[in-house]
Structures are given as structure tokens and as C-alpha cells.
C-alpha positions as CSV (number, residue, x, y, z in Angstrom):
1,X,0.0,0.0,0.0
2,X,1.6,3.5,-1.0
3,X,0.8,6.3,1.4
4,X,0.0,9.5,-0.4
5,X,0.4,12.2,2.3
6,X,-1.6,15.1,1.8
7,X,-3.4,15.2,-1.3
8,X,-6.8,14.3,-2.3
9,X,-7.8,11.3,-3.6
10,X,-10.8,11.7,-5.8
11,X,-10.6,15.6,-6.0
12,X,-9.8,15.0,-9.7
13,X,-13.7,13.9,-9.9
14,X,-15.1,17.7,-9.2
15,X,-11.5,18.8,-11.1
16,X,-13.1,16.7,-14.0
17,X,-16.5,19.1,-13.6
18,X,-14.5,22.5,-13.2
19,X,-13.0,21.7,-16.7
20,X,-16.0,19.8,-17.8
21,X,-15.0,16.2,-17.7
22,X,-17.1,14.7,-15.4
23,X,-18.8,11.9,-17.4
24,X,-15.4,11.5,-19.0
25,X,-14.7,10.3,-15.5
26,X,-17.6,8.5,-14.5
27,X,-16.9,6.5,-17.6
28,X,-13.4,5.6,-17.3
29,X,-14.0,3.7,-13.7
30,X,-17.7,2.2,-13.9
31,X,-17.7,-1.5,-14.3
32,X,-20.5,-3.4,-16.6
33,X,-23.3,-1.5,-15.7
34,X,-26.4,-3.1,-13.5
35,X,-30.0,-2.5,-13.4
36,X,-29.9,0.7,-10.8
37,X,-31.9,3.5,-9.4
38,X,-30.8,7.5,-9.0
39,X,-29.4,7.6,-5.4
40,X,-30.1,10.5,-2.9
41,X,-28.5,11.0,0.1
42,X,-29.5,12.1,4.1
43,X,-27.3,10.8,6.5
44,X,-27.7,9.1,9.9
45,X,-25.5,7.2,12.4
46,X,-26.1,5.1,15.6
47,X,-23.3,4.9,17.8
48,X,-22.1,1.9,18.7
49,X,-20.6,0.8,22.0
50,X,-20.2,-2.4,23.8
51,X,-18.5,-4.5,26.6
52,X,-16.2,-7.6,26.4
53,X,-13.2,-9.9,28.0
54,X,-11.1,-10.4,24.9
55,X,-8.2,-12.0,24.5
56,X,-6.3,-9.3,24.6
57,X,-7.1,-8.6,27.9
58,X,-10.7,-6.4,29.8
59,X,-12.4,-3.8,27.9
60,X,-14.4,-1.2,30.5
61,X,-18.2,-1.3,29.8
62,X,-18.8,1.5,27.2
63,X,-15.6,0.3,25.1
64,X,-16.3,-1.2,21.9
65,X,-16.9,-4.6,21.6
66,X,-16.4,-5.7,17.8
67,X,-18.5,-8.9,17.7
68,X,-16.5,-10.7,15.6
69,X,-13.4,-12.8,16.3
70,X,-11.3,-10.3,14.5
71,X,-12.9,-7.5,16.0
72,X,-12.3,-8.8,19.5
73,X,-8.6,-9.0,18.5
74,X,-8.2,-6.3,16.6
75,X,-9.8,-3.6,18.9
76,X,-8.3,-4.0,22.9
77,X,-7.9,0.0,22.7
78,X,-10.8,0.6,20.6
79,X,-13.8,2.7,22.0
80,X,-17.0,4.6,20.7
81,X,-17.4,4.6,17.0
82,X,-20.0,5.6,13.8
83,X,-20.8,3.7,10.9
84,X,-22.8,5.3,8.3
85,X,-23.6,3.5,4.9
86,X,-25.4,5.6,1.8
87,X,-28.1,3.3,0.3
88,X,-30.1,4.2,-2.5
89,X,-32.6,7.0,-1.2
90,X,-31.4,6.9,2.3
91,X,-28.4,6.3,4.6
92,X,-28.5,4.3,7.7
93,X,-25.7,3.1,10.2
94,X,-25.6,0.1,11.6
95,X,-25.1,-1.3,15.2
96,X,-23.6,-4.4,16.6
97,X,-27.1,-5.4,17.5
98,X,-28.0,-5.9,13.6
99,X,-25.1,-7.8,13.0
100,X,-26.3,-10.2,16.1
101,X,-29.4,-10.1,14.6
102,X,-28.7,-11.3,11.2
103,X,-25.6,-14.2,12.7
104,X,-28.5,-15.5,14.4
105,X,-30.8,-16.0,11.7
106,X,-28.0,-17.3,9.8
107,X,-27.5,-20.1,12.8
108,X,-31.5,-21.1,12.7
109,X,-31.2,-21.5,8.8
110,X,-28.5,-24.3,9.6
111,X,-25.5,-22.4,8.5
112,X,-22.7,-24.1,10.7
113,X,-18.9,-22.7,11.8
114,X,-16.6,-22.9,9.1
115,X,-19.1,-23.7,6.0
116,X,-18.6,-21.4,3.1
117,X,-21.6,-18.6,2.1
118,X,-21.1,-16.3,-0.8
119,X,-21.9,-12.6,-1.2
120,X,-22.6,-11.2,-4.5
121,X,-23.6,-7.7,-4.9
122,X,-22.2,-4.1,-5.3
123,X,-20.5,-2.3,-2.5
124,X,-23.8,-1.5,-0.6
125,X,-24.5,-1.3,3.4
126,X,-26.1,-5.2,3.4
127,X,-22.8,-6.1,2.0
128,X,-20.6,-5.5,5.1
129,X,-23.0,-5.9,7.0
130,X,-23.5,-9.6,6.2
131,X,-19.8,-10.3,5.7
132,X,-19.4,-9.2,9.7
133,X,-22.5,-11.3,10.0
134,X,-21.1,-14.6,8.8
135,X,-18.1,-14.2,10.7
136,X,-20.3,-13.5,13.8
137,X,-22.0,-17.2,13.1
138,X,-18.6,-18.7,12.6
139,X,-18.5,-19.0,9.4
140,X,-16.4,-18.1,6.0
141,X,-17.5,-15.7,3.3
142,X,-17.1,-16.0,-0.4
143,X,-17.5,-12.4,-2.1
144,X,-18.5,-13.1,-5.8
145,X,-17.9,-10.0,-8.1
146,X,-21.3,-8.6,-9.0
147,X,-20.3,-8.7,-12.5
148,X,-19.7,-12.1,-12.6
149,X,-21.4,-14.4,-15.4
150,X,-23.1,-17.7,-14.3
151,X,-20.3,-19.8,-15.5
152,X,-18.3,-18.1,-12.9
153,X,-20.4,-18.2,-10.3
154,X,-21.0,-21.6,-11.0
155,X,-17.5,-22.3,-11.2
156,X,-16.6,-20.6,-7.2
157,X,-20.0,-21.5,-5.9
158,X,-19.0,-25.2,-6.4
159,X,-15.0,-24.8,-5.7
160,X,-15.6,-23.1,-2.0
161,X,-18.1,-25.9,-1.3
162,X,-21.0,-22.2,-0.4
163,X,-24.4,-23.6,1.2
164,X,-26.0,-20.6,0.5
165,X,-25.2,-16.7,-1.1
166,X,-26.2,-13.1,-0.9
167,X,-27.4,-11.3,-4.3
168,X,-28.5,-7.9,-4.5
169,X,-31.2,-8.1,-7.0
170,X,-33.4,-10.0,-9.9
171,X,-30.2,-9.8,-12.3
172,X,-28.2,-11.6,-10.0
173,X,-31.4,-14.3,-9.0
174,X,-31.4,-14.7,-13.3
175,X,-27.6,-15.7,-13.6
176,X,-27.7,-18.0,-10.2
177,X,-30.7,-20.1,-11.5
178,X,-28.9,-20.3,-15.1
179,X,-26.6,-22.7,-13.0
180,X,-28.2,-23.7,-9.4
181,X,-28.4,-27.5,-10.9
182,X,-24.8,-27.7,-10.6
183,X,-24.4,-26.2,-7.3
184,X,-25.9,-28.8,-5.0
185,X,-24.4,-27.6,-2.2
186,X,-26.2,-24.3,-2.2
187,X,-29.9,-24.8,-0.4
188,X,-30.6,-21.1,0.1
189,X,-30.3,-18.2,-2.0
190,X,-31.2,-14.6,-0.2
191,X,-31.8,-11.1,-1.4
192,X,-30.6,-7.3,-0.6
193,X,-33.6,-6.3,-2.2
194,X,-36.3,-8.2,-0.9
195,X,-37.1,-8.5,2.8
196,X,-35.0,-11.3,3.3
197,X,-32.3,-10.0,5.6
198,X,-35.5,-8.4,7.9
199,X,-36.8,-12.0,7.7
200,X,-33.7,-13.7,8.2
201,X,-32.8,-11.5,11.3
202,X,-36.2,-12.4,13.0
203,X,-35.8,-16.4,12.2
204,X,-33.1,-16.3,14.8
205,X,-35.3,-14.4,18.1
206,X,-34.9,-18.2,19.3
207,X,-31.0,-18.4,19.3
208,X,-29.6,-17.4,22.7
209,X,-27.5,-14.8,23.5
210,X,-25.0,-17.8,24.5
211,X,-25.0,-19.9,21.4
212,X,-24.1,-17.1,19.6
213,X,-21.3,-15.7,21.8
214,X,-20.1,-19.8,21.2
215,X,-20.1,-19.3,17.5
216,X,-18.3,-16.0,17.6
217,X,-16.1,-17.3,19.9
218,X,-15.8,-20.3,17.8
219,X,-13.2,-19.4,15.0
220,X,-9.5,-18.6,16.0
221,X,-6.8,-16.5,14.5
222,X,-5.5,-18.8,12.7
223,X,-9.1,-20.7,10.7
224,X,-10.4,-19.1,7.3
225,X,-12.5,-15.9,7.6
226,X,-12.8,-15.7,3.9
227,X,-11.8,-17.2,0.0
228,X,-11.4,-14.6,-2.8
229,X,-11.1,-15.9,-6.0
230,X,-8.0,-14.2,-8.3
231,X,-8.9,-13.9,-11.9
232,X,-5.0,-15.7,-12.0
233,X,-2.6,-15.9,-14.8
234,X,-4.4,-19.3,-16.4
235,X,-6.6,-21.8,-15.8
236,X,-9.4,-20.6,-13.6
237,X,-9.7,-18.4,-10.3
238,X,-8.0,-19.4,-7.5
239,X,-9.3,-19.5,-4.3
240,X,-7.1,-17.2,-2.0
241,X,-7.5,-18.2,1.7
242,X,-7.2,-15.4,4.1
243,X,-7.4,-16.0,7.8
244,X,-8.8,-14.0,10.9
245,X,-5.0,-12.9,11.6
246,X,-4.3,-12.0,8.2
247,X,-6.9,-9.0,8.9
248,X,-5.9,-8.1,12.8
249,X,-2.2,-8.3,11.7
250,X,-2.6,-5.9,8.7
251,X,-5.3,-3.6,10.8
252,X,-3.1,-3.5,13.7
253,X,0.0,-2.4,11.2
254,X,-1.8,0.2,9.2
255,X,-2.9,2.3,12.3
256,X,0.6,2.5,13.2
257,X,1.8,3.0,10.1
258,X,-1.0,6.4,9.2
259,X,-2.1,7.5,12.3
260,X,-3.0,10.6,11.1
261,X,-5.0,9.2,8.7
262,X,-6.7,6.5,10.6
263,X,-8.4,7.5,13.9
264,X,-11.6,8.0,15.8
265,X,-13.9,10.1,14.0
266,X,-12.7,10.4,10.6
267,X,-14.8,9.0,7.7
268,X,-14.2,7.7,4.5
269,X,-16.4,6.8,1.0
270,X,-16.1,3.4,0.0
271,X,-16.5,2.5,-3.4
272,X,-14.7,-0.2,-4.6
273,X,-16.0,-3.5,-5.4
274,X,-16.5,-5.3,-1.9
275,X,-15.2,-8.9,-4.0
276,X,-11.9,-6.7,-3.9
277,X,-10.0,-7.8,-0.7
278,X,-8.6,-3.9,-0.7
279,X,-12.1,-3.2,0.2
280,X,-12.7,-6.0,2.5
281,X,-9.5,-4.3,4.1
282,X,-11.0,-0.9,4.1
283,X,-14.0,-2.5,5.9
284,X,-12.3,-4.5,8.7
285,X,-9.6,-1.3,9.4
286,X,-12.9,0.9,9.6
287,X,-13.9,-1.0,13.0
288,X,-10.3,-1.1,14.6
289,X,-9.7,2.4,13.8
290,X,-13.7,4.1,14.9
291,X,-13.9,5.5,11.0
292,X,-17.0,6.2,9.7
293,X,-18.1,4.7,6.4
294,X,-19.8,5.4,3.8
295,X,-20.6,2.7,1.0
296,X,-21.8,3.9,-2.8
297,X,-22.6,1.6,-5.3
298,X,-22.7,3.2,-8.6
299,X,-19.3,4.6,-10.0
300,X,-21.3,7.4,-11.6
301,X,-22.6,8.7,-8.0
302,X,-18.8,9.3,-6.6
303,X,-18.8,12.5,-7.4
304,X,-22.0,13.9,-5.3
305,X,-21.4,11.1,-2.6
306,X,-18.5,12.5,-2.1
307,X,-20.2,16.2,-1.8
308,X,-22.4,14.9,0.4
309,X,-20.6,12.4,2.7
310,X,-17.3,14.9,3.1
311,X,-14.8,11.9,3.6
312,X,-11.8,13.0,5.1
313,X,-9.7,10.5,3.3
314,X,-10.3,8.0,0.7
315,X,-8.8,4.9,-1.0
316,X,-8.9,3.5,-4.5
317,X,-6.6,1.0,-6.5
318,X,-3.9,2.8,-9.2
319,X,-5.9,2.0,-12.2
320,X,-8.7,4.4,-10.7
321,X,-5.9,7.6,-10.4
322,X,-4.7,6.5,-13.9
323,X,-8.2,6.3,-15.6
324,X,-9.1,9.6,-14.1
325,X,-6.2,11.3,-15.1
326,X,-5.9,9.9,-18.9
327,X,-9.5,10.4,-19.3
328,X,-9.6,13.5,-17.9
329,X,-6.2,14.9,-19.6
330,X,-7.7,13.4,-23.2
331,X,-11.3,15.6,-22.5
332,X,-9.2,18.9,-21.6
333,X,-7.5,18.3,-24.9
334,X,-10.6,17.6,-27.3
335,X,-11.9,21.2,-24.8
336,X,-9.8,23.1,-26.0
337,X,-8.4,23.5,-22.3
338,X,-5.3,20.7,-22.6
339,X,-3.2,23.9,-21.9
340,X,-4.5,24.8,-18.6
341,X,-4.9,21.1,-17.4
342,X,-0.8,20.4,-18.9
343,X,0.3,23.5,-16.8
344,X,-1.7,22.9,-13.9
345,X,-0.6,19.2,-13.7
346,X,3.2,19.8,-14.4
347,X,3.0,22.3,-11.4
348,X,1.7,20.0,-9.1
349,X,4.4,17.4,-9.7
350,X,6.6,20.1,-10.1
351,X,6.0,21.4,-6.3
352,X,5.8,18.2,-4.7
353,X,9.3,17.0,-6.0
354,X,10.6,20.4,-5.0
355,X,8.5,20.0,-1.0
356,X,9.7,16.3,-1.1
357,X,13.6,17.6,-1.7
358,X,13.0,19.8,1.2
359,X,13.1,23.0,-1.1
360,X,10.4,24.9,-3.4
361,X,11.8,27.4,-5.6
362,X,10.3,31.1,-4.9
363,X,8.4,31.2,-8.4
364,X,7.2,27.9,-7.8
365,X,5.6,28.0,-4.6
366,X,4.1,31.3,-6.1
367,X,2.4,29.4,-9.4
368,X,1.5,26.4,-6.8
369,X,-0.6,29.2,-5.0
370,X,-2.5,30.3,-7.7
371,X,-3.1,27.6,-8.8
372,X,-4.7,26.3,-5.2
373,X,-6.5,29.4,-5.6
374,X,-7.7,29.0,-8.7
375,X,-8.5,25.3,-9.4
376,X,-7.4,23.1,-6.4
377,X,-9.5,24.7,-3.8
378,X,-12.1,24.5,-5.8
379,X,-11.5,20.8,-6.6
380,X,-11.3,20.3,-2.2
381,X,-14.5,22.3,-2.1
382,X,-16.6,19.9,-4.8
383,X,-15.4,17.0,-3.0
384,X,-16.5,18.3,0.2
385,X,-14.2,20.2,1.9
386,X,-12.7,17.4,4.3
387,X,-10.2,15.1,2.2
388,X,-7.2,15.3,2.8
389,X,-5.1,12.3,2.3
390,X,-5.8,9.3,-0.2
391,X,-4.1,5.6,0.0
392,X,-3.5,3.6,-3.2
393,X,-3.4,0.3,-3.0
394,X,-3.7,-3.3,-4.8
395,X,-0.4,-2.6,-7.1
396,X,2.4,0.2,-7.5
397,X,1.0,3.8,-8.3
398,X,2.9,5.8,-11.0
399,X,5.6,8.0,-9.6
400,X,4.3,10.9,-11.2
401,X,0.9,10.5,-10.1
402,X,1.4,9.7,-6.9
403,X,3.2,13.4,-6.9
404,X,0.1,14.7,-8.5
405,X,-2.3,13.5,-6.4
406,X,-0.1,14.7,-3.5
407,X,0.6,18.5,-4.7
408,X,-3.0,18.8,-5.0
């Protein structure tokens, strides 16, 4: 993971509609495009706060208590935090309580510790908030990319041995029943949008609080929290096994490692595919660290989530940055603006490898400036006011870029 100090992530998304290359943008990073609706936004959070004697020694009643085994690692220091997801229409945070909820209703329909159950949807609040649910019940999740075609799905459904999967919608339910005869093993098929999470959380009103602390309690450091499937160099995907210590270990490091950027309180915009274990990463660090997150589905929505939401830091993989820029450098061109967007852009990586060497020329600094004033405080102010550092992640980011992003 390269660590970006100070300079905004996605601020080239409202840079793209200063020069008028916004769905130049939108169109360089969506994926395959799924039946969708135009999302609004309003914004609520529930706090969430908890007891619990973890292994790593007494939290004090009021601390957070994670609920998952990796949580209950991960967070011996951890207290108080927010979770806020954007939905389509609406935004609502989730508690502890609805994770409990769902793991028990996952227990009554016979899911049992360590058996496989898939997740295939955009990034979306139900998302995480099954994946924490599954590991709650003791069990392993299989993200499936929401893109998928049947044969795939077929093909993981079958290889992680799932009893059972997540979709989000009708498209999903049409690709799964293309190839349910040759997935046995999968007796139950659920949807985001349908009432069968509410249904599913109120099957389990019957499990005991004590059954379920035994399932949470049943999966160790070392046993499989989730298999994510590589697209690989040949043959077909692989099924990467990642354990409960993979994620505390890597949590635990990255705190230390940005402290400025991770801590109680800040908030970031998800919005890469949750099948992406960079996002499953984003997820898990959220809970150790008390960040608030936001989750958008559709790649065309960044822009205003992003108004709206006013992350204070924000993560993507390298190809996003480089799609942006290209697509947005190739728009200022066919503008008539490829001036303004070359000279802006060469003094940006200009300053930052002058800052970085410890000294900015005089006539530098002074161009930097007006251009901050000009077209990078506008670009902070579209994307909400509040971002100020950006992780890439997933593979090696451009040296160029990554002074760029940085100077701006």
C-alpha cells in the first residue's frame, strides 16, 4: 500500500466538472453496468458501544466490543465509534445489535462454523453488513464480483463448497438459476432487495445470546475468515484463503503505520467492489480504527457522494488515479483546455518533487498558489471540503501520479 500524504484522492472527480469532464470520468471507472436507481442521500448514524473480556485482555463497559473474532482482536484499545452506509434514497448506520441479529438467523437456517456462504452484490451497506454477520455465526465468506457471469459463479459457488449466497437483485437471482443445478451444495439463495435479511434476522429471536457468543467465539486467529477468487494468470480463479489474523495483523500495522489518517472520528467513501479484498481491508480497518463509512454503489454517484458524505480520506486502487487522469487529460485536450490542465498538472508534480527535496523554488511555490487558488481549492471544495489524504493500493502507483495527487 503506497501512502499518499496530503493530497486528495478523488478531488480530480469535481477537477473533471470545473474543466467539464465529469462523465469522461464516471466512464473511465464504472464497471459493466447493472440494473440501478438515482441515489439520494440524508445521513444518519447510531453509535455503537459495547463491553467484552477479549483476548487481549478487559475492555471497560462502554468500550467497543467488535463482535467478531477479528474485532475482539483487533480492537483491545478501541472505544465509541459511527458507521454510516449511503443506500439508495437513504443512509442508515448500523449497530452491533444488527449484525447479532442477522448471525442468528443465519445459525436457525443451519448455517454451521466454518461452512462457506457467498456474497454477490455491489458495495452497498447489506454487504458488510452480512460479511461481519457470517463471521459473527462462525463462518467463511465468499465475495463473488457482481459482475460475474453464471459460469463463474458456478464455477466458485462449487469450488468453495458455499451452502448458501447473498445477491443484491433480480439480475443476480437470473444468472444464479442459469446454473443452481450444478451447485448442489447451495440450499438457500437470499436477497438485498427483498425483505430477506429483515426475515432472516427475525428467524433467529430463538438463538440465545450464549450460542451465539459460542459461535463467535468459535473461530480462532488462525481458521479461514474468507476465499477470494483471483482472476490468476491461467486456468481458472484461484481461491485465495485469508485468515482471521491476516486482517488483525494488517489492521493492527496500518494504524501504526498512518495514524494521522486512521483514527476515531474520521470517515471515508467506500467504493470499490467489496469482491476486492482492498475493500474487505477498508472495511475491517474501519472497526479497529472508529472510522465512519460510507458505501456507494454506482461509480457514476462518486462525485456527489462525495459532496455529500465529506470523507476525510479515501482509497482506490492505481488504475482508478490513472483512468481519471488519462481520461480526464484526453477531455481537456478535445476542450480546447489541454493547456490549462498540462500546466496545472506539471505544477503539481513540479511542487511536490521540490516539497519532497526539502526545497520549493520562490516562483514555484508562487504558481502552486495560484493555482490552489484557482482550481485546487475549488476541486477540495466539490469534493467536500474534508479530504485530505488518499491511500492507493492493490499494485504500485505511477511516480508521477502519486506526486500529483499529492501536490493537490
Amino acid at each position: 500500500m503506497v501512502r499518499l500524504i496530503a493530497f486528495l484522492v478523488g478531488l480530480f472527480f469535481s477537477g473533471m466538472l470545473l474543466l467539464g469532464l465529469g462523465d469522461t470520468v464516471v466512464s473511465a471507472i464504472k464497471e459493466p453496468a447493472l440494473p440501478t436507481v438515482e441515489a439520494g442521500f440524508h445521513e444518519e448514524t447510531l453509535p455503537v458501544t459495547f463491553a467484552h473480556d477479549g483476548p487481549l485482555g478487559k475492555f471497560d463497559r462502554g468500550q467497543l466490543q467488535r463482535g467478531l473474532k477479528v474485532y475482539s482482536e483487533v480492537c483491545a484499545a478501541c472505544h465509541s465509534m459511527k458507521l454510516v452506509a449511503f443506500r439508495d434514497f437513504a443512509a442508515l448506520g448500523y449497530s452491533e445489535d444488527q449484525v447479532k441479529a442477522l448471525a442468528k438467523g443465519l445459525i436457525s437456517a443451519g448455517i454451521q462454523p466454518g461452512q462457506a456462504v457467498a456474497i454477490m452484490s455491489r458495495t452497498r451497506f447489506e454487504w458488510s453488513l452480512v460479511d461481519f454477520a457470517i463471521w459473527y455465526a462462525g463462518a467463511v465468506s465468499v465475495p463473488i464480483y457482481e459482475t460475474s457471469a453464471p459460469a463463474q459463479m458456478e464455477w466458485i459457488l462449487s469450488n468453495s463448497d458455499s451452502v448458501a449466497i447473498f445477491i443484491e437483485n433480480a439480475e443476480h437471482l437470473k444468472r444464479y438459476e442459469e446454473i443452481k443445478n450444478n451447485t448442489p451444495l447451495v440450499r438457500t439463495v437470499w436477497r438485498f432487495d427483498q425483505k430477506d435479511i429483515e426475515n432472516l434476522s427475525a428467524l433467529g429471536k430463538d438463538v440465545s445470546d450464549e450460542q451465539l457468543e459460542a459461535r463467535r467465539r468459535s473461530a480462532k486467529l488462525a481458521d479461514l475468515a474468507t476465499l477470494i477468487y483471483t482472476s490468476g494468470t491461467t486456468g481458472k480463479p484461484k481461491g485465495c484463503e485469508l485468515t482471521h489474523e491476516g486482517f488483525v495483523e494488517l489492521s493492527r500495522n496500518a494504524q501504526v503505520e498512518l495514524p494521522e489518517v486512521l483514527w476515531e472520528g474520521t470517515s471515508t467513501l467506500l467504493f470499490l467492489p467489496m469482491a476486492h479484498v482492498f475493500a474487505r481491508f477498508i472495511a475491517v480497518i474501519a472497526i479497529h480504527s472508529g472510522v465512519k463509512v460510507g458505501h456507494q454503489p454506482d461509480a457514476k454517484n462518486v462525485a456527489p457522494a462525495m459532496a455529500s458524505f465529506h470523507p476525510n480520506f479515501l482509497l482506490a486502487v492505481p488504475r482508478v488515479f490513472e483512468k481519471v487522469y488519462n481520461s480526464a487529460e484526453q477531455k481537456a485536450e478535445a476542450g480546447g483546455k489541454g493547456k490549462i490542465f498540462r500546466a496545472a498538472a506539471d505544477t503539481a508534480v513540479a511542487w511536490s518533487i521540490a516539497d519532497e527535496a526539502g526545497k520549493v523554488p520562490l516562483a514555484l511555490a508562487l504558481k502552486h498558489k495560484v493555482f490552489d487558488a484557482l482550481v485546487y481549492k475549488k476541486l477540495r471544495a466539490a469534493m467536500g471540503g474534508e479530504v485530505k489524504y488518499a491511500v492507493s493500493g492493490g499494485a504500485p502507483l505511477g511516480t508521477r501520479l502519486g506526486h500529483f495527487y499529492r501536490a493537490i
